[in-house]
N, C-alpha and C positions, 0 to 999 in steps of 0.2 A: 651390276652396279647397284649400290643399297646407296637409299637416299632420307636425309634427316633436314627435317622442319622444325624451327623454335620458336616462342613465343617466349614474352617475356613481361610480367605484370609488376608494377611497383618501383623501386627505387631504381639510384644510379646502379648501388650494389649490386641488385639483379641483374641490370644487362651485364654487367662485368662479367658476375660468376656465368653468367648463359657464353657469352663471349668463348669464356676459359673453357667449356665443357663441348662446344662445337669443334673447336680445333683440335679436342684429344679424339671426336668422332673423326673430321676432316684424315686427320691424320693414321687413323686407323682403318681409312677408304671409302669414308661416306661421303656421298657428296651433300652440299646444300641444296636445295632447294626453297622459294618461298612459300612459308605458311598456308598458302588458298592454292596450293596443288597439291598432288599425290605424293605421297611421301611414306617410305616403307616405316620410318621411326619418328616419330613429333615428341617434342620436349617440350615442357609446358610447365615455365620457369611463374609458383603461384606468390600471391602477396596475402597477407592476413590482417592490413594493418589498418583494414577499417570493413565494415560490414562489404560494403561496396565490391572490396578488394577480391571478398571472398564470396561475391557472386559472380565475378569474371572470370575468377578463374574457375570456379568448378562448370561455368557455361561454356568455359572455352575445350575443358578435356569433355564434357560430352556429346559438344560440336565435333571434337575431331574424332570421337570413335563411331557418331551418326555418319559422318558424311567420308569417315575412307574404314568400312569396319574391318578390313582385311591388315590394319595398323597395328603396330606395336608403340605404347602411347609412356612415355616415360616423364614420370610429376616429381619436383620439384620444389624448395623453399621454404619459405615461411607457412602457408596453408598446409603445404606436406608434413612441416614435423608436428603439426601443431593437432594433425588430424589422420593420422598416417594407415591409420587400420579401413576408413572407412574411404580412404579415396582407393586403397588396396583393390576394394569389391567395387569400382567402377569398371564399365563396361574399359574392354581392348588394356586397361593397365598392364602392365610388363613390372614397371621397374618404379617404388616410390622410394625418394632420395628425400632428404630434409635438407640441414645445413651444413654437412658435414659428407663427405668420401665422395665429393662430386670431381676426384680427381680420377676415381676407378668406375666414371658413368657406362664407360666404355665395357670394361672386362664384368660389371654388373650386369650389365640388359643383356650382354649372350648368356651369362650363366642362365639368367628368367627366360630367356628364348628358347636355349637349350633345352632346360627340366619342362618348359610350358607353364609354368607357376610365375602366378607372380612373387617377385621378392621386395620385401619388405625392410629396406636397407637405413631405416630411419637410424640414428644412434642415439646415444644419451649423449646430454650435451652436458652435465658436469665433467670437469678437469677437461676440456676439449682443447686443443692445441688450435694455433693460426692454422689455417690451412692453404700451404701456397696452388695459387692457381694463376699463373702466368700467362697473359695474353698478349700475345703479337702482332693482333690485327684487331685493328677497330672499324667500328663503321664509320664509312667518310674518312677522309684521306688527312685532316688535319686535327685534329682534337684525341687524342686518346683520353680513357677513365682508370686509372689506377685506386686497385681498392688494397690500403695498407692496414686497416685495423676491423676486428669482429668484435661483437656484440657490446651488449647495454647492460649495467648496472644503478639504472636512474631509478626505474620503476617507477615514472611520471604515473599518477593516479589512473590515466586513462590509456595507459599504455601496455600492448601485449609483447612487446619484443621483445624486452628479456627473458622474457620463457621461451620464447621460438627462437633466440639467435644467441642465447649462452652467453656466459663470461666472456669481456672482456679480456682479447688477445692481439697482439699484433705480429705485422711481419717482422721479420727481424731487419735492422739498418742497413745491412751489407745487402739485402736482399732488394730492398726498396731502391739503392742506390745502380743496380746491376738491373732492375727489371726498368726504371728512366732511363739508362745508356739506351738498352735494345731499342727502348721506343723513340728513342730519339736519333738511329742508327735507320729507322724502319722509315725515318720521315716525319715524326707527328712533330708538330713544331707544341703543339700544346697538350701538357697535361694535368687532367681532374683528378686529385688528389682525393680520393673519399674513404668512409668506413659505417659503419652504423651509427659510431658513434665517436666519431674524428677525436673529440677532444682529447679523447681518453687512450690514445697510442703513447704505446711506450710505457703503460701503468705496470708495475713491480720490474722494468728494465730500465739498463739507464738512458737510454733513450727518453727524448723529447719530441712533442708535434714539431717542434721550429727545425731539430736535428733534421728531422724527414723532408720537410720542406726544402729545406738546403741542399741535401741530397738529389733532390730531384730538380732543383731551381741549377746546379752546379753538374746535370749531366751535359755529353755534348749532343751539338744539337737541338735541345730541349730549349725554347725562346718564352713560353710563359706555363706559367703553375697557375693554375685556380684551385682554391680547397674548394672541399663540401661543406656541408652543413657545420657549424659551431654551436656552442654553447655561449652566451654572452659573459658567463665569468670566466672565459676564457682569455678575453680582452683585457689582458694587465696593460699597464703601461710601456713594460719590457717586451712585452707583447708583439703589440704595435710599434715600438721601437724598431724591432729586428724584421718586423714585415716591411717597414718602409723602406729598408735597408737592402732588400731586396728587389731589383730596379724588373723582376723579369712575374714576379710576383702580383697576379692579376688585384686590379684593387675595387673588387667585388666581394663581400662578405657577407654570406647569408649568414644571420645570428636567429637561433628561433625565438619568438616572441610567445606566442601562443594566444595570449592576453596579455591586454593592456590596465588591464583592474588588477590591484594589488591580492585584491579576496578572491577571483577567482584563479590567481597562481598558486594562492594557497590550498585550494581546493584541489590545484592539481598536482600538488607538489613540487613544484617546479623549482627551483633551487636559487631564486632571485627576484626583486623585484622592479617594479617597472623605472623606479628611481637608480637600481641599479644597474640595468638595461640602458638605458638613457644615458648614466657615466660612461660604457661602454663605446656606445655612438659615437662619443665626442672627442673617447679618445681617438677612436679611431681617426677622426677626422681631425683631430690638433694635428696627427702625423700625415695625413692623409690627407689634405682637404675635397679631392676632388674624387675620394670612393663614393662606391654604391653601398647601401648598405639594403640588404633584400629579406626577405621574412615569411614564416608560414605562421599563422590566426587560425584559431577554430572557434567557430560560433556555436554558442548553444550548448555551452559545456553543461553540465545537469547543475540547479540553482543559479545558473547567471540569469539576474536580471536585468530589466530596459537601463537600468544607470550603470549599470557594470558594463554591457553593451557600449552605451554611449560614453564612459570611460576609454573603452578601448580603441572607438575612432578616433576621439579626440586625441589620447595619446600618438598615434600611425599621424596625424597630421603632422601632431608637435613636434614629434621626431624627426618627420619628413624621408619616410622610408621609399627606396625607389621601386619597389616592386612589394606583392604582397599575393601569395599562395594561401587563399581562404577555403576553409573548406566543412561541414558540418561535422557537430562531434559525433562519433559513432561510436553506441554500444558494445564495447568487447568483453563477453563473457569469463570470468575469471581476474576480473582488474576493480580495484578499488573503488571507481567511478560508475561501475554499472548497477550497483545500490547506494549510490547516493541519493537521496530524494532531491525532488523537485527536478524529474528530467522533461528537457523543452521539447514542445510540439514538435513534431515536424515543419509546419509549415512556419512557423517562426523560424526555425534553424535555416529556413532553406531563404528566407528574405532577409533575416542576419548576411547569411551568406554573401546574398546579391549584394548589399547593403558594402559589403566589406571590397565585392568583387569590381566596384563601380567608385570605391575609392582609390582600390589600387591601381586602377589605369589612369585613375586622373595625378597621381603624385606621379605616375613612370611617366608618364608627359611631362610633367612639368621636368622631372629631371631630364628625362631627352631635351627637352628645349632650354636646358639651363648651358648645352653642353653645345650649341650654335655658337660658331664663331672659333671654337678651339680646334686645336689640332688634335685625334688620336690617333695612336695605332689600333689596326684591325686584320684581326685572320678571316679572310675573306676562306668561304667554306663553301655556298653553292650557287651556281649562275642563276641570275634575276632574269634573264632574255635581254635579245641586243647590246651586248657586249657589256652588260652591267651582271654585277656577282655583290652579292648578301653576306654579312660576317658579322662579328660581334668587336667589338671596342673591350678593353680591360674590363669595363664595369659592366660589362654582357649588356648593354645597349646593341640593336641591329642597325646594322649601316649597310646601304645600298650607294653603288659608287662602279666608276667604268676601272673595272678589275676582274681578275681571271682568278676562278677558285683556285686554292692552295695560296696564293699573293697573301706575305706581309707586308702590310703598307701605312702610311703616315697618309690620315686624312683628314681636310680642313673639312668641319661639320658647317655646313651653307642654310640646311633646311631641314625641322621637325616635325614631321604628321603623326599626331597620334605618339605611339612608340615604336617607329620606323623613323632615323635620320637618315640623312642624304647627304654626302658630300661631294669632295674632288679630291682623286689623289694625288700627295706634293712632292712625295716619295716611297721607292719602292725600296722595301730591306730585304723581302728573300721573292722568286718566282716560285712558281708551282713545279712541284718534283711530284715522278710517279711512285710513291712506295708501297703499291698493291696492296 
């Protein structure tokens, strides 16, 4: 019996594609195993998309050839293509994959097993085609992540992905429409609609983001859709029109922000301003009044200063964002941003940060407790103990309430701590199914 361990650094994207890549090992005899035990193959799915990224993962593959050296150690991702010759000469590598032919992980690593060489299966990511990678099981028994669209053409100033994740590609409609049936055949009552770069599905076919969405909101079975990450000039009017029209359509929208200073979006290229960020908000909410609207901030972009800074809080209030993923800029070699002058301290970035981390919990409270008194639905996902179970609300608020994971249910919200509500439930719409 050959046994395979994965890890997985970085986005939603990544657990997806690790997901798709276990099931074609599963399925060609390998069993799972977790991570912290012996394992004849470890897959070690890396991220590059911030210094940080790219010291976890390279501590994670020489973790796993320290502690099992008798391993055949197969790397992965964004750090893979980005660095593919030199993860090559790490110790136990077998097999290094980038972003592309993670559908042949399988018939790869025996050929490197086979010869005893490592193989070096990076490719070139011009003209690269979608690559389907179809997953049938997720972790946890109600949520699946569906990933319909590959790489980036922003080239935000401080951004590496679009050199490690190639042109913009999607799946195709028919495909996206047929991979929601399964999952909603398999049990998942909800699915996360992502890509690296959502906005941009469907670019040179005639397909649209809203087509896909539809698709996947109109499989059976399937009770709610969350997308991923947006762009805010994504947010037309028509937009928001056809999302409210969608009643199964989670009304959670993370829009990236980045900053909130006009001058430091220009510094990052970023494709909008906070004036026009702000129209976006409200469309959202003339159709929607009662979405979340959720956001990622970087502190410490290189030349931001204490007023640009304090621009950008002020904005996150005025907007009244319900959540906020801050996190310090990091230098990526090769990106417009890593010569720009006037790069910030560290220890400024990292009190920015806090600064930013200590506002975002206090708006996710006040939106939790804006949200006392109503009723939501909630996919209750895993048991709290004594007969109470944990779930998220439409606008990924967490609710605790006497309910049994897998339960969709209708709950009146009674009590807010923090960002943890508490309710009772008034109605139940579906029970918990086993769909292994």
């Amino acid at each position: 019996m050959r046994t395979i361990a994965t890890y997985t650094l970085g986005c939603k994207v990544n657990q997806y594609d690790t997901e798709a890549m276990l099931e074609r090992f599963e399925r060609a005899g390998y069993v799972a195993v977790p991570f912290q035990q012996d394992a004849d193959v470890y897959l070690i799915n890396t991220c590059t998309v911030t210094g940080t990224g790219d010291q976890k993962s390279l501590k994670t593959i020489r973790r796993a050839a320290r502690e099992h050296p008798g391993c055949a150690i197969v790397v992965c991702g964004c750090l893979a293509q980005r660095e593919a010759e030199a993860i090559s000469r790490m110790d136990n590598v077998a097999l290094v994959l980038g972003v592309q032919r993670r559908g042949e992980v399988v018939e790869l690593l025996e050929r490197a097993l086979a010869s005893g060489e490592t193989v070096n299966a990076v490719a070139p990511l011009k003209g690269a085609d979608f690559e389907p990678l179809f997953v049938s099981r997720h972790e946890g028994k109600t949520r699946a992540t569906m990933k319909i669209q590959e790489g980036c053409d922003r080239y935000c100033s401080y951004c590496i992905i679009p050199s490690v994740r190639g042109p913009v590609r999607s799946m195709p409609l028919e495909d996206v429409a047929a991979e929601a049936a399964r999952l909603g055949a398999a049990g998942y009552r909800e699915i996360v609609v992502t890509g690296i770069h959502l906005a941009s599905y469907g670019r040179g076919t005639p397909w649209t983001l809203m087509d896909a969405v539809r698709a996947v909101h109109g499989a059976p079975g399937v009770h709610r859709v969350r997308l991923g990450s947006l762009e805010p000039v994504t947010v037309t009017d028509a937009f928001a029109r056809e999302a409210a029209a969608l009643p199964g359509l989670m009304r959670q929208f993370h829009l990236s922000l980045q900053s909130g200073s006009a001058s430091v979006l220009r510094r990052m290229r970023r494709r909008y301003t906070p004036e026009e960020y702000k129209e976006a908000v409200q469309t959202l909410r003339r159709y929607m009044p009662d979405c979340a609207v959720t956001t990622d901030i970087i502190a410490g972009f290189p030349g931001e200063t204490e007023a640009e800074f304090c621009e950008t809080l002020a904005f996150a209030r005025d907007v009244r964002l319900a959540r906020i993923h801050a996190f310090p800029y990091s230098r990526r070699a090769g990106t417009v941003a890593d010569g720009l002058p006037g790069q910030v301290d560290e220890a400024v970035k990292r009190e920015r940060t806090r600064q930013l981390i200590d506002l975002g919990n206090q708006l996710e409270a006040e939106f939790v407790s804006s949200l006392v008194g109503s009723c939501q639905q909630v996919l209750f996902e895993q048991p709290a103990g004594a007969g109470l179970a944990e779930g998220y609300t439409g606008q990924y608020v967490r609710v605790r309430a006497e309910a049994a994971p897998g339960q969709l249910a209708w709950v009146r919200i009674e009590k807010a701590e923090g960002t943890l509500a508490s309710g009772r439930v008034i109605q139940i719409e579906q029970e918990a199914e086993d769909n292994g």
